[in-house]
N, CA, C, O and CB atoms as a CASP TS submission, in Angstrom:
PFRMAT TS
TARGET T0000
AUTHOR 0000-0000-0000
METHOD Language model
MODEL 1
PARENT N/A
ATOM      1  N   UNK     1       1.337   2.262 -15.557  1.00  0.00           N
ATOM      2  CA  UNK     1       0.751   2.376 -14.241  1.00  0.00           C
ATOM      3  C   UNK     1       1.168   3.736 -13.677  1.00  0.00           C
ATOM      4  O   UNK     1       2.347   4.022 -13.886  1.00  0.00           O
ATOM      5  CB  UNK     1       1.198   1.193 -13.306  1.00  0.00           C
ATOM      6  N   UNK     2       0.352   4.737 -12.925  1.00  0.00           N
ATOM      7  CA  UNK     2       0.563   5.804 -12.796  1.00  0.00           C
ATOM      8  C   UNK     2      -0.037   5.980 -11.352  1.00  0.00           C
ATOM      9  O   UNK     2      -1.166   5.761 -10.911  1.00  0.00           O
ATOM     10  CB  UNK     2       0.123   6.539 -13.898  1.00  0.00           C
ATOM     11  N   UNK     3       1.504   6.610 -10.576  1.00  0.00           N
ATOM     12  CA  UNK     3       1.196   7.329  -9.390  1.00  0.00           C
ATOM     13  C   UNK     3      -0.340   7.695  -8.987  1.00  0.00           C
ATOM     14  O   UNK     3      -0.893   7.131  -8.043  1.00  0.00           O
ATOM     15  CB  UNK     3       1.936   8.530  -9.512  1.00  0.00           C
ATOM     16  N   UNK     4      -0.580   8.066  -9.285  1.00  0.00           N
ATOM     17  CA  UNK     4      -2.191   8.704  -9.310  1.00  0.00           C
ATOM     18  C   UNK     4      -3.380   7.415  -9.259  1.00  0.00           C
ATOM     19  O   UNK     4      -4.377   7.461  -8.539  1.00  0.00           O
ATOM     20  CB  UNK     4      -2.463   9.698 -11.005  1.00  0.00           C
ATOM     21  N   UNK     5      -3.100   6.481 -10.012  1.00  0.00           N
ATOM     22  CA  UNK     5      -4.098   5.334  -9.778  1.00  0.00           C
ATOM     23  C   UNK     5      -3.412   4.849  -8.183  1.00  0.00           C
ATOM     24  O   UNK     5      -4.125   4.818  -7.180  1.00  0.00           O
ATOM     25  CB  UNK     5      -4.037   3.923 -11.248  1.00  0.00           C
ATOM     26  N   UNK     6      -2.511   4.629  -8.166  1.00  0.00           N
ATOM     27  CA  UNK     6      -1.999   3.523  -6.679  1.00  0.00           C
ATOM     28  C   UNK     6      -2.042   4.955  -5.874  1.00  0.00           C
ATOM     29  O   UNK     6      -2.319   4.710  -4.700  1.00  0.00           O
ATOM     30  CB  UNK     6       0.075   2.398  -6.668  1.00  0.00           C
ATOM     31  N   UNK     7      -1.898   6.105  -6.052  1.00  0.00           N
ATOM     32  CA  UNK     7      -2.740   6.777  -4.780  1.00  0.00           C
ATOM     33  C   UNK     7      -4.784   6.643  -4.567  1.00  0.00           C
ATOM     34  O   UNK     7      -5.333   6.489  -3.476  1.00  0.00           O
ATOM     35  CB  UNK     7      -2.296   8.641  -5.039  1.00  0.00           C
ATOM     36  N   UNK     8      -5.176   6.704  -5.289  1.00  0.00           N
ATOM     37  CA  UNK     8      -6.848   5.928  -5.113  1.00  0.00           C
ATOM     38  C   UNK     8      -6.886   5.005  -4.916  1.00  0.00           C
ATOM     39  O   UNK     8      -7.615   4.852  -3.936  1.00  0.00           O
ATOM     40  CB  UNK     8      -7.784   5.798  -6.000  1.00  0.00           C
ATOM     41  N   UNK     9      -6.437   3.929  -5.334  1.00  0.00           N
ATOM     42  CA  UNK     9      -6.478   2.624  -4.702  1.00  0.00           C
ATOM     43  C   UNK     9      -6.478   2.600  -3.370  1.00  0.00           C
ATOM     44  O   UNK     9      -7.171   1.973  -2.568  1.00  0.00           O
ATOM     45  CB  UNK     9      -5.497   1.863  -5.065  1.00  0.00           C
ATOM     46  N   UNK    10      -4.939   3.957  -3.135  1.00  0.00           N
ATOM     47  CA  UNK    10      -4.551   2.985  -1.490  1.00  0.00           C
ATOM     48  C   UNK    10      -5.957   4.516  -1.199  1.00  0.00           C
ATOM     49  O   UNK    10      -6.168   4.412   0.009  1.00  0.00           O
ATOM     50  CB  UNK    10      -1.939   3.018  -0.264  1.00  0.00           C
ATOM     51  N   UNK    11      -6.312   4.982  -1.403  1.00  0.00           N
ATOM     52  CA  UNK    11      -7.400   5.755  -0.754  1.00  0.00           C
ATOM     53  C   UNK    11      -8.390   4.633  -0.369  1.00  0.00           C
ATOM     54  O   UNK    11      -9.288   4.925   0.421  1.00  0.00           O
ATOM     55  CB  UNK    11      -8.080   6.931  -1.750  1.00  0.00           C
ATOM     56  N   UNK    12      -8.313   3.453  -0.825  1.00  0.00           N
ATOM     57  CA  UNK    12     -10.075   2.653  -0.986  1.00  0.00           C
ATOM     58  C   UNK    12      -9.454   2.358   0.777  1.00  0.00           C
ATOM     59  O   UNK    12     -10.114   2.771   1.731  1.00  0.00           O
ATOM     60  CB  UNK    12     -10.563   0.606  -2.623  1.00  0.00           C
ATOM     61  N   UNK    13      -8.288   1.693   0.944  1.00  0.00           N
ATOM     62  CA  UNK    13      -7.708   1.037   2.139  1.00  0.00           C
ATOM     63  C   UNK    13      -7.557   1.943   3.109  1.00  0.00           C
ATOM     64  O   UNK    13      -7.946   1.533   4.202  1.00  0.00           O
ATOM     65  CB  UNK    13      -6.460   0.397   1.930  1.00  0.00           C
ATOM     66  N   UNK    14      -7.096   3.111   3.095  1.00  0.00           N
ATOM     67  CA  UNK    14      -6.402   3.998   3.908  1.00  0.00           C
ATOM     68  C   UNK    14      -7.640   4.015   5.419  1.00  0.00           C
ATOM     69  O   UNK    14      -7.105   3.843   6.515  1.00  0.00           O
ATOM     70  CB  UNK    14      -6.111   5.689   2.905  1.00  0.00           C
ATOM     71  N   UNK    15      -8.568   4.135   5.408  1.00  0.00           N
ATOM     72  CA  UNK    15      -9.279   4.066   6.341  1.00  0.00           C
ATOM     73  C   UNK    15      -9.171   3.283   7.161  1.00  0.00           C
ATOM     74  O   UNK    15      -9.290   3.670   8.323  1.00  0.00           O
ATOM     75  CB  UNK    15     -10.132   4.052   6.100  1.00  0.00           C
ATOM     76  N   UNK    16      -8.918   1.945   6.905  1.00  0.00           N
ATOM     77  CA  UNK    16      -8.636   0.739   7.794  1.00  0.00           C
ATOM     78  C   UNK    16      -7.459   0.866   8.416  1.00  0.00           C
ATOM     79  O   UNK    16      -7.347   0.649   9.623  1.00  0.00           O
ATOM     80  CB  UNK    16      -8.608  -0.522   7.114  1.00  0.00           C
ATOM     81  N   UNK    17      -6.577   1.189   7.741  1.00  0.00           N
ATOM     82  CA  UNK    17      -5.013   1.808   8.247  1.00  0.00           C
ATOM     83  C   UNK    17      -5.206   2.957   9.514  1.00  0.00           C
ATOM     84  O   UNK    17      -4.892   2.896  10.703  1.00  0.00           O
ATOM     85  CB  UNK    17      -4.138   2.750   6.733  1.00  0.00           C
ATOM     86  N   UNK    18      -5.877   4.043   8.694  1.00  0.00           N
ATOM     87  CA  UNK    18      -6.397   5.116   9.899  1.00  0.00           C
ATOM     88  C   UNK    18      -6.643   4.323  11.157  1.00  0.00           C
ATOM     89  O   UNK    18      -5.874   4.138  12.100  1.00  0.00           O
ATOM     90  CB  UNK    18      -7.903   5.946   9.509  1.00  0.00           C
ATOM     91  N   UNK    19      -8.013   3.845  10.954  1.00  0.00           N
ATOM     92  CA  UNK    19      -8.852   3.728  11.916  1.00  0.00           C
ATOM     93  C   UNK    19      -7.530   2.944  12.844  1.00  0.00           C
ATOM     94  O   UNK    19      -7.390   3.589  13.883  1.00  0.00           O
ATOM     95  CB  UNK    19     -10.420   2.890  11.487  1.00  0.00           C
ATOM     96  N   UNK    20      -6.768   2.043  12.797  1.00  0.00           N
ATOM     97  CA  UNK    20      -5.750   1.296  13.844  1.00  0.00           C
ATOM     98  C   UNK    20      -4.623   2.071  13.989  1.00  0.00           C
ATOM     99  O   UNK    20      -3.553   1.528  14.264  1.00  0.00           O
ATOM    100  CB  UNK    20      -5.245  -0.148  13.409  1.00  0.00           C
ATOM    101  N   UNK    21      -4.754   3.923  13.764  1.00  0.00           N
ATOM    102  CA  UNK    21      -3.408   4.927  14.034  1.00  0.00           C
ATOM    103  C   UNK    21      -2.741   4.765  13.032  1.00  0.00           C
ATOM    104  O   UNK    21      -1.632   5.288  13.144  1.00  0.00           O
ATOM    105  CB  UNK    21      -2.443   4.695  15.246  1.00  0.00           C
ATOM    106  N   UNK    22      -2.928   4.226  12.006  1.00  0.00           N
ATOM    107  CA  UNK    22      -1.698   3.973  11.002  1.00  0.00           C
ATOM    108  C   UNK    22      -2.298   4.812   9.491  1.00  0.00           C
ATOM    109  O   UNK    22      -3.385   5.380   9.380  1.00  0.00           O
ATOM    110  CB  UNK    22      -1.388   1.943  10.737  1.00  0.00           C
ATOM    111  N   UNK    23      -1.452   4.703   8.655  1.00  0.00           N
ATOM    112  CA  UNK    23      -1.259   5.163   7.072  1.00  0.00           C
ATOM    113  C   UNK    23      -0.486   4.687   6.641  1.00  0.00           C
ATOM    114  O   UNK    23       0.455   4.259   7.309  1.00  0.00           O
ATOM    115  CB  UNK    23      -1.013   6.346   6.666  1.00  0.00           C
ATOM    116  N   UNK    24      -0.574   4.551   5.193  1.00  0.00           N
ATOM    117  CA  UNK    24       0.388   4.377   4.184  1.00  0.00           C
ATOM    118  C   UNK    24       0.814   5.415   3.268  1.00  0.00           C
ATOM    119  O   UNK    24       0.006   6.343   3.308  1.00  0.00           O
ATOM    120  CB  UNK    24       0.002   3.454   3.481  1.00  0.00           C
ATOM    121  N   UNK    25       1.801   5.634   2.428  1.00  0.00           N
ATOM    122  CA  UNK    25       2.366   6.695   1.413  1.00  0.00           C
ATOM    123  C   UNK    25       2.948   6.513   0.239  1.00  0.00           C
ATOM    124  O   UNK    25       4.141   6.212   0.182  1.00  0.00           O
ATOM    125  CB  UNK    25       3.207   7.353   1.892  1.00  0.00           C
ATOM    126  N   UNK    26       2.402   6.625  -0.553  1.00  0.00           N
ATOM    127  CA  UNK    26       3.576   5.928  -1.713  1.00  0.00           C
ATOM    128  C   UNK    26       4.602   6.863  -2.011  1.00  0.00           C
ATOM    129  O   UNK    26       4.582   8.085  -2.152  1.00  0.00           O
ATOM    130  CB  UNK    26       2.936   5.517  -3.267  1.00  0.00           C
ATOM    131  N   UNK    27       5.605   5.919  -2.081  1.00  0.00           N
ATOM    132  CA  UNK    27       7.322   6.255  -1.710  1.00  0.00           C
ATOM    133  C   UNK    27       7.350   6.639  -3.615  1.00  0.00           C
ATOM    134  O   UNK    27       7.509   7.764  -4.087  1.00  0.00           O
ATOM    135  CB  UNK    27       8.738   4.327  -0.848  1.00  0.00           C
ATOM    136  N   UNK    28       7.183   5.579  -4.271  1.00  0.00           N
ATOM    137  CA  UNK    28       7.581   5.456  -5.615  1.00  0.00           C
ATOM    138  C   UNK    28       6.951   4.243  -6.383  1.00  0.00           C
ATOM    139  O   UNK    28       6.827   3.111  -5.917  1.00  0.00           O
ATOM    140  CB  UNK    28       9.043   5.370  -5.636  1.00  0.00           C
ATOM    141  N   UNK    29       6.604   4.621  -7.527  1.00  0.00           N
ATOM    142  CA  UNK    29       5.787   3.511  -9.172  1.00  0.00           C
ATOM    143  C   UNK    29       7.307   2.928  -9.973  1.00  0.00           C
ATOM    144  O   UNK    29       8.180   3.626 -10.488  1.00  0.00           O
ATOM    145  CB  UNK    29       4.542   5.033 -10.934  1.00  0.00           C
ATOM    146  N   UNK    30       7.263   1.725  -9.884  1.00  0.00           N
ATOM    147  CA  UNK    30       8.435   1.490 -10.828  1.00  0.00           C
ATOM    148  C   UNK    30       7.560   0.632 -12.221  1.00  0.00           C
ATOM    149  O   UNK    30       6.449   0.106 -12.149  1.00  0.00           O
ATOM    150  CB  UNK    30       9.854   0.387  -9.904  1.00  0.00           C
ATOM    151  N   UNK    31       8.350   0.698 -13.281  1.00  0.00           N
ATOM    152  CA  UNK    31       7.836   0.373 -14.314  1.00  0.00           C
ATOM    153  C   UNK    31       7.681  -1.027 -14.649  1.00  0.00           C
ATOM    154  O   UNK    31       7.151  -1.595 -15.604  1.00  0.00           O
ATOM    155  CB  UNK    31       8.408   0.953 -15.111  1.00  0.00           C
ATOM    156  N   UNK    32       8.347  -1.478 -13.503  1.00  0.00           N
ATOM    157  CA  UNK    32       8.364  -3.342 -13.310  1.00  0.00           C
ATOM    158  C   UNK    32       7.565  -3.075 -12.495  1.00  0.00           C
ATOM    159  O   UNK    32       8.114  -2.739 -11.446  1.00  0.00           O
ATOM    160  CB  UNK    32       9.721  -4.447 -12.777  1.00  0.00           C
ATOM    161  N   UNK    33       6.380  -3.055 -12.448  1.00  0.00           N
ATOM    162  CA  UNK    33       5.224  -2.844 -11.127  1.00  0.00           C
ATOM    163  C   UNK    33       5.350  -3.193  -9.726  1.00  0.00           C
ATOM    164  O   UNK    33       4.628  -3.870  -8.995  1.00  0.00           O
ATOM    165  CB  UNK    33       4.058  -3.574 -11.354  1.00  0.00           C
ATOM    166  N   UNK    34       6.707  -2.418  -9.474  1.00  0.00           N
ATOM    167  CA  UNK    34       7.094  -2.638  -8.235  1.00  0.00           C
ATOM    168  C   UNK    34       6.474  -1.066  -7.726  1.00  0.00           C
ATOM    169  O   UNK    34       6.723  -0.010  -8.307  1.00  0.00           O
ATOM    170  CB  UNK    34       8.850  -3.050  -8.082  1.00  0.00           C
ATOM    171  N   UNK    35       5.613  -1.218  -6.498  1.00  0.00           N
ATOM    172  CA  UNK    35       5.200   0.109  -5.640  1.00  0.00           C
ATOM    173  C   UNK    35       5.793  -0.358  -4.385  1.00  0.00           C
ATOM    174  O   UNK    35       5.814  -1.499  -3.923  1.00  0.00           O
ATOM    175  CB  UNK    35       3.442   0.516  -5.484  1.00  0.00           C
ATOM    176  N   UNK    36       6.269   0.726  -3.923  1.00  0.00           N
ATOM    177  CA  UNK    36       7.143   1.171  -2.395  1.00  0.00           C
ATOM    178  C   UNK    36       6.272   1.985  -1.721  1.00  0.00           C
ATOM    179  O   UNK    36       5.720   3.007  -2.128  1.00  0.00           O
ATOM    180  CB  UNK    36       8.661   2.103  -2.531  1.00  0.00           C
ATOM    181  N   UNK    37       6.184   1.347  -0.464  1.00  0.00           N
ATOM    182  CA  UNK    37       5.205   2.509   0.421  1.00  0.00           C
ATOM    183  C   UNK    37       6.023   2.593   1.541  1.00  0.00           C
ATOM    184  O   UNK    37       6.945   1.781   1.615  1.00  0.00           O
ATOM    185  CB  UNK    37       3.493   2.064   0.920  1.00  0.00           C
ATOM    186  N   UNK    38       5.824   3.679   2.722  1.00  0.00           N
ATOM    187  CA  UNK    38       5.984   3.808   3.853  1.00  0.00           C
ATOM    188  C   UNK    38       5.064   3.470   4.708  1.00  0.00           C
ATOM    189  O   UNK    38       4.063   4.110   4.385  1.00  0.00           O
ATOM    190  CB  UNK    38       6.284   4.750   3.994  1.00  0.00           C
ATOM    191  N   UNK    39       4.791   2.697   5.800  1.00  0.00           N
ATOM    192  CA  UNK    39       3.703   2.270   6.645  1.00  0.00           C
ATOM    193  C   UNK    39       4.125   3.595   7.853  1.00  0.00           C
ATOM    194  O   UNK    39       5.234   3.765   8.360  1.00  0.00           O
ATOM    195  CB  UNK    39       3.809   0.338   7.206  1.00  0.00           C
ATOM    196  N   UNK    40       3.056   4.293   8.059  1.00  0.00           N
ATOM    197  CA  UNK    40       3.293   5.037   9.286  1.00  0.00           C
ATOM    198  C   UNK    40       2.399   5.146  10.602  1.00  0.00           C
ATOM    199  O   UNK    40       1.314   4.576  10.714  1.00  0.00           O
ATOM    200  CB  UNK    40       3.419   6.222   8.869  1.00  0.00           C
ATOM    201  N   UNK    41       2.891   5.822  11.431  1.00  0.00           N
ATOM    202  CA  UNK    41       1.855   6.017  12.546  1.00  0.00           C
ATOM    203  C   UNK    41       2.622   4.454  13.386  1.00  0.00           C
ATOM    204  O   UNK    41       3.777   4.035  13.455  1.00  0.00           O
ATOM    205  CB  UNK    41      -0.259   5.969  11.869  1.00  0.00           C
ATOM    206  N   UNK    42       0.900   3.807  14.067  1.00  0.00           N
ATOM    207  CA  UNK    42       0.968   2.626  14.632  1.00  0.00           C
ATOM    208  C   UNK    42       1.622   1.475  13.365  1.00  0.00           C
ATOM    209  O   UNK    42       2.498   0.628  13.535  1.00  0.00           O
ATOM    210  CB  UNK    42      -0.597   2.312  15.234  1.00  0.00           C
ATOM    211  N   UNK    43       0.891   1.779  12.146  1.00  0.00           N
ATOM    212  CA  UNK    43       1.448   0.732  11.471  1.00  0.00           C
ATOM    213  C   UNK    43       2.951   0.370  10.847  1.00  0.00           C
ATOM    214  O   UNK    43       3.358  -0.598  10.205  1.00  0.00           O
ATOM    215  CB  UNK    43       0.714   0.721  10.624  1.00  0.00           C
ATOM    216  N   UNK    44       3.573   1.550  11.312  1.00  0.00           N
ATOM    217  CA  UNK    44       5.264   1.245  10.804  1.00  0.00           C
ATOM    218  C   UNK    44       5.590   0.670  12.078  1.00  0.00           C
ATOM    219  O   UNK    44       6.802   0.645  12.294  1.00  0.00           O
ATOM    220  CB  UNK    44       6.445   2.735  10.335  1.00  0.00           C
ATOM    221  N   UNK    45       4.903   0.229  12.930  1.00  0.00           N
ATOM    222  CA  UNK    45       5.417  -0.041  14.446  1.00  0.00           C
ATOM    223  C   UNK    45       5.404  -1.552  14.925  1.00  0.00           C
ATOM    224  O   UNK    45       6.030  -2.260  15.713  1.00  0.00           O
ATOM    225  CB  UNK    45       4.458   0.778  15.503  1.00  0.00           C
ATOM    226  N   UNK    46       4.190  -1.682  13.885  1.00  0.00           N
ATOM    227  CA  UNK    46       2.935  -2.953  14.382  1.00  0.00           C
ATOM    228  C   UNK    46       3.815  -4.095  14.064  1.00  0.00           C
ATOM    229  O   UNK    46       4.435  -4.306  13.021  1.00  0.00           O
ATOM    230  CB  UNK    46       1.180  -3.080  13.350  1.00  0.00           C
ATOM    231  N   UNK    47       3.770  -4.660  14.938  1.00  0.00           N
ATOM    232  CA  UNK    47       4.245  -6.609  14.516  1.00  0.00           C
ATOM    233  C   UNK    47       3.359  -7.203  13.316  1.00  0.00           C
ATOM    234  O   UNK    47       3.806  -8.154  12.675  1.00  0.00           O
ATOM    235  CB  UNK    47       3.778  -7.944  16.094  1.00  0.00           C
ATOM    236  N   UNK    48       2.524  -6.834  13.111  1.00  0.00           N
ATOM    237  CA  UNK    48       1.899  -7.039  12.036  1.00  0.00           C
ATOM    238  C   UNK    48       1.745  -6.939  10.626  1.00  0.00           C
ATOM    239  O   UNK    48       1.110  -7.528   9.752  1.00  0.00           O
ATOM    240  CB  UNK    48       1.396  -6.792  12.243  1.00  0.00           C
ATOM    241  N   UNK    49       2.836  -5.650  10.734  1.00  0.00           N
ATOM    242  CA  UNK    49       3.161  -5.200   8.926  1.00  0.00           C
ATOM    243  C   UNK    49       3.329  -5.814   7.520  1.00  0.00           C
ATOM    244  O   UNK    49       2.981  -5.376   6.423  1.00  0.00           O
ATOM    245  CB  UNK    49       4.269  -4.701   8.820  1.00  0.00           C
ATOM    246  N   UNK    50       3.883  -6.810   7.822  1.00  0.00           N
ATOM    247  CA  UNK    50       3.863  -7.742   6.913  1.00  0.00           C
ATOM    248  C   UNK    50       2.831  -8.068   6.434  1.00  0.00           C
ATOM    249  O   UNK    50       2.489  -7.762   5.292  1.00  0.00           O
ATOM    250  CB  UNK    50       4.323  -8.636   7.212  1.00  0.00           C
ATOM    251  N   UNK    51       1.868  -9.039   7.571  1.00  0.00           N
ATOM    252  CA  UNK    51       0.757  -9.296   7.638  1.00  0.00           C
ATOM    253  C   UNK    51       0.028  -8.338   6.467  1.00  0.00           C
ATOM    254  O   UNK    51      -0.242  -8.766   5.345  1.00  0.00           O
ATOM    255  CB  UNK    51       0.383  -9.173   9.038  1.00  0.00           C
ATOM    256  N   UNK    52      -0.219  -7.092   6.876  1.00  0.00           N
ATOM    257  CA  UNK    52      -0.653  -6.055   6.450  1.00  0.00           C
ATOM    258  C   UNK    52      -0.532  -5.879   4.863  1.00  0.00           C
ATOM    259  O   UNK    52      -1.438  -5.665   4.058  1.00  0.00           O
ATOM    260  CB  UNK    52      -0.050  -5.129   7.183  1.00  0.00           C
ATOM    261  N   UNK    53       0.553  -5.997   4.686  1.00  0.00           N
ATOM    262  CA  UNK    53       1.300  -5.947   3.378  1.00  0.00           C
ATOM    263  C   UNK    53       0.588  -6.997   2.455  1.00  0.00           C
ATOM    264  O   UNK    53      -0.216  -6.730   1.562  1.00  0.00           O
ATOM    265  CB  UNK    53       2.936  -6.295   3.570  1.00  0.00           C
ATOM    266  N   UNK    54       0.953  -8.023   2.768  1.00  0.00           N
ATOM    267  CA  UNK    54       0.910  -9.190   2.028  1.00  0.00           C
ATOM    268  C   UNK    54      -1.089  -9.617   1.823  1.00  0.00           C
ATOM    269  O   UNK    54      -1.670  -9.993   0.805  1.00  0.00           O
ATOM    270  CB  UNK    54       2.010 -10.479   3.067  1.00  0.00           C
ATOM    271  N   UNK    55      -1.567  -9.398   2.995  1.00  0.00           N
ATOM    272  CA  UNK    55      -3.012  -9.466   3.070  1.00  0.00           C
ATOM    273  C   UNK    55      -4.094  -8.515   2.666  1.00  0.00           C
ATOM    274  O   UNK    55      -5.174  -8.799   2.146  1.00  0.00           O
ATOM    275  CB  UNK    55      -3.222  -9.631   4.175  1.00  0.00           C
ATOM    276  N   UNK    56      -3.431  -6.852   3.128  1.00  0.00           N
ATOM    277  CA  UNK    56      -4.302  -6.105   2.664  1.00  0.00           C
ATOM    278  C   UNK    56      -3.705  -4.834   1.389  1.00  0.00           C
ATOM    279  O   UNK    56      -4.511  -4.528   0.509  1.00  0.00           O
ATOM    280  CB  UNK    56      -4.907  -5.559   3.995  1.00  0.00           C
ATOM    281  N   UNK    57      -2.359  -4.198   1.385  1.00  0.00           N
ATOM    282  CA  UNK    57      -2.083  -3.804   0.608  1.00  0.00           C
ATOM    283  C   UNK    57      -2.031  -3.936  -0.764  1.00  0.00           C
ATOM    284  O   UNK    57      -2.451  -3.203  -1.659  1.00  0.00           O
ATOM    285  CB  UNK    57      -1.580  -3.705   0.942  1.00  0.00           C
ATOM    286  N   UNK    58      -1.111  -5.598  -0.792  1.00  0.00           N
ATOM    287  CA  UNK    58      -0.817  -5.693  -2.347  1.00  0.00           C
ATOM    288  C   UNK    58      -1.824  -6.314  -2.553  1.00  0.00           C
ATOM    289  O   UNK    58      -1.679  -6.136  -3.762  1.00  0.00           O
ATOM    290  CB  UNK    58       0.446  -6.359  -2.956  1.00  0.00           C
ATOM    291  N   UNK    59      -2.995  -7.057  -2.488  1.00  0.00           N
ATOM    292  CA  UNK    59      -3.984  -7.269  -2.926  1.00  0.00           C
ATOM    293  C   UNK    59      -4.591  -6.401  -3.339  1.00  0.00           C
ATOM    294  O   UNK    59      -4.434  -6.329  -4.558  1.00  0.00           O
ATOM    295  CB  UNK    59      -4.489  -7.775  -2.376  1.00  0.00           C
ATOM    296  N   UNK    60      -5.457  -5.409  -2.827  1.00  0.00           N
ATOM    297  CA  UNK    60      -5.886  -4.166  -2.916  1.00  0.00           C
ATOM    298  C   UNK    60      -5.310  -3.481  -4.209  1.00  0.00           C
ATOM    299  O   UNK    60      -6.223  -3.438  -5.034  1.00  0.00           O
ATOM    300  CB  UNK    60      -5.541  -3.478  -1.680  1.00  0.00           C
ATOM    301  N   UNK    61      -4.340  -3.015  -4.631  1.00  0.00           N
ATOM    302  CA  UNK    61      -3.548  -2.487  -5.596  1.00  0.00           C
ATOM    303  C   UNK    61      -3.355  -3.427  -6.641  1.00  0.00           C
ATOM    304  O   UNK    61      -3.502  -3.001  -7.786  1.00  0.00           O
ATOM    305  CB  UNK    61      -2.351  -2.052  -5.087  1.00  0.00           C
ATOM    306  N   UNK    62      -3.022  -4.758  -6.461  1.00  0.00           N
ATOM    307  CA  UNK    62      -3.003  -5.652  -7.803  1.00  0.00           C
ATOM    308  C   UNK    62      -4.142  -5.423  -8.349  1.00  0.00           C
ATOM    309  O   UNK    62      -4.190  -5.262  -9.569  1.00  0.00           O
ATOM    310  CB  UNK    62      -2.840  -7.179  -7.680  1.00  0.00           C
ATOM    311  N   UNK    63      -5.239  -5.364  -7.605  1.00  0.00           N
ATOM    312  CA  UNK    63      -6.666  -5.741  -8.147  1.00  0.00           C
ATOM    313  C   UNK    63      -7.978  -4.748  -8.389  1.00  0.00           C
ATOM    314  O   UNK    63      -9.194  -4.935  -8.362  1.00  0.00           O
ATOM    315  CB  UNK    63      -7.134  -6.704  -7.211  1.00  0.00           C
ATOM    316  N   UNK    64      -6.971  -3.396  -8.683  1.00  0.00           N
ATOM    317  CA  UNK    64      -7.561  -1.940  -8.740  1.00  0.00           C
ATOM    318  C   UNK    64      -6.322  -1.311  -9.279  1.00  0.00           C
ATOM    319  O   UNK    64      -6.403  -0.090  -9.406  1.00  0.00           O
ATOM    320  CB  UNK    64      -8.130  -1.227  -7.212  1.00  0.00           C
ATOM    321  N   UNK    65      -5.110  -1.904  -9.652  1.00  0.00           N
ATOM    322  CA  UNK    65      -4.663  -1.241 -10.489  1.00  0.00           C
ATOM    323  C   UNK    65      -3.189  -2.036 -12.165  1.00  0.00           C
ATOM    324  O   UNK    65      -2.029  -2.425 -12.306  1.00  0.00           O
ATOM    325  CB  UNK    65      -4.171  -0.153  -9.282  1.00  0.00           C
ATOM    326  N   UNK    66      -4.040  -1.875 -12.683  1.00  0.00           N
ATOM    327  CA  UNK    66      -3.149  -3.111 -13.953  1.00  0.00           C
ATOM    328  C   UNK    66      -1.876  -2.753 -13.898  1.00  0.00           C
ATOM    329  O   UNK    66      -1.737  -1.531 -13.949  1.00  0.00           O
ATOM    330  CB  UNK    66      -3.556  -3.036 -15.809  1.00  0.00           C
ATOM    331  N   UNK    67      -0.856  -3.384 -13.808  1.00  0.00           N
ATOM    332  CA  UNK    67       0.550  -3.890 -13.862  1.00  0.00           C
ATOM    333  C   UNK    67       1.498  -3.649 -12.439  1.00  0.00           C
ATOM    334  O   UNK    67       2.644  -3.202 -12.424  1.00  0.00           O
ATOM    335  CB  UNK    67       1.249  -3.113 -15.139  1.00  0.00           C
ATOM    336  N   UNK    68       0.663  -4.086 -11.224  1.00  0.00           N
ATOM    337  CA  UNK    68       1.407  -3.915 -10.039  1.00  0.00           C
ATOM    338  C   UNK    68       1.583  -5.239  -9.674  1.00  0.00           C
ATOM    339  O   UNK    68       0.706  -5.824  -9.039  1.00  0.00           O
ATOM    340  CB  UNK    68       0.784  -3.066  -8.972  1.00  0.00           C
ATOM    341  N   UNK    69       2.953  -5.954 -10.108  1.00  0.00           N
ATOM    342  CA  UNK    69       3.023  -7.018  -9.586  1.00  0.00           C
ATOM    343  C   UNK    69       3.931  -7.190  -7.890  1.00  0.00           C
ATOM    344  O   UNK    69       3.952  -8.241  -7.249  1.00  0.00           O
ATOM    345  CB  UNK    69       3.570  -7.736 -10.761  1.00  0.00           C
ATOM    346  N   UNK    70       4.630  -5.836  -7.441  1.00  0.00           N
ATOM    347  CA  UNK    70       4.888  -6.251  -6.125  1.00  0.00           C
ATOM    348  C   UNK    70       4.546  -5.214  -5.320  1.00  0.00           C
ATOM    349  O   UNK    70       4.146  -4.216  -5.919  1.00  0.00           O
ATOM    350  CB  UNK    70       6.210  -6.663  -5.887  1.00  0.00           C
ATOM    351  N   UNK    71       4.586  -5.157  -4.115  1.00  0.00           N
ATOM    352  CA  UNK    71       4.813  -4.048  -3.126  1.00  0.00           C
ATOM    353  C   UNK    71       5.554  -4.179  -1.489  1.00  0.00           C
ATOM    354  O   UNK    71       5.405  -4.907  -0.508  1.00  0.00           O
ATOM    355  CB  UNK    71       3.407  -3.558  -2.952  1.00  0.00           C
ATOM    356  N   UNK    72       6.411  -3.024  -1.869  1.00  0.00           N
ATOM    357  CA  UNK    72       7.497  -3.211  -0.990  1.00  0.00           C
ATOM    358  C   UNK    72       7.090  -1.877   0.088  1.00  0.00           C
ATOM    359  O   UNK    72       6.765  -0.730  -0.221  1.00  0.00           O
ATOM    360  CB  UNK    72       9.136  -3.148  -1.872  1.00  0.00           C
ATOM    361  N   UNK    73       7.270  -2.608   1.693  1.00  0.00           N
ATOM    362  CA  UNK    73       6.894  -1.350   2.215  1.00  0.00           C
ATOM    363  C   UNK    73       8.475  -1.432   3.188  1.00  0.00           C
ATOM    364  O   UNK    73       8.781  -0.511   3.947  1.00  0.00           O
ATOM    365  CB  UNK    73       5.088  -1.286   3.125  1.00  0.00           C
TER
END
């Protein structure tokens, strides 16, 4: 799994993030398909992050990119 795919992926999402003041960044690819992001803007702020995480991130990336089984923001 390579940096470069989980940056396009989160490109497909990043707009939705935008559009509510927020972004994401990938921090780091681990080889146990663990991806680390930073939530920024409104969304490192939002009571919602989790939410975010669990509903729109790691879905998004499991399912556009083969061997991401977690994501930690």
């Amino acid at each position: 799994m390579s940096p470069e795919a989980v940056r396009k992926a989160l490109d497909v999402v990043r707009p939705g993030l935008v559009s509510d003041g927020g972004n994401a960044e990938l921090i780091s690819v681990s080889e146990d398909g663990t991806v680390r992001l930073e939530l920024q803007g409104a969304c490192a702020r939002c009571t919602a992050r989790e939410m975010t995480r669990r509903l729109v991130l790691e879905p998004a990336l499991r399912a556009r990119v083969p061997g991401v089984l977690c994501v930690i923001v």
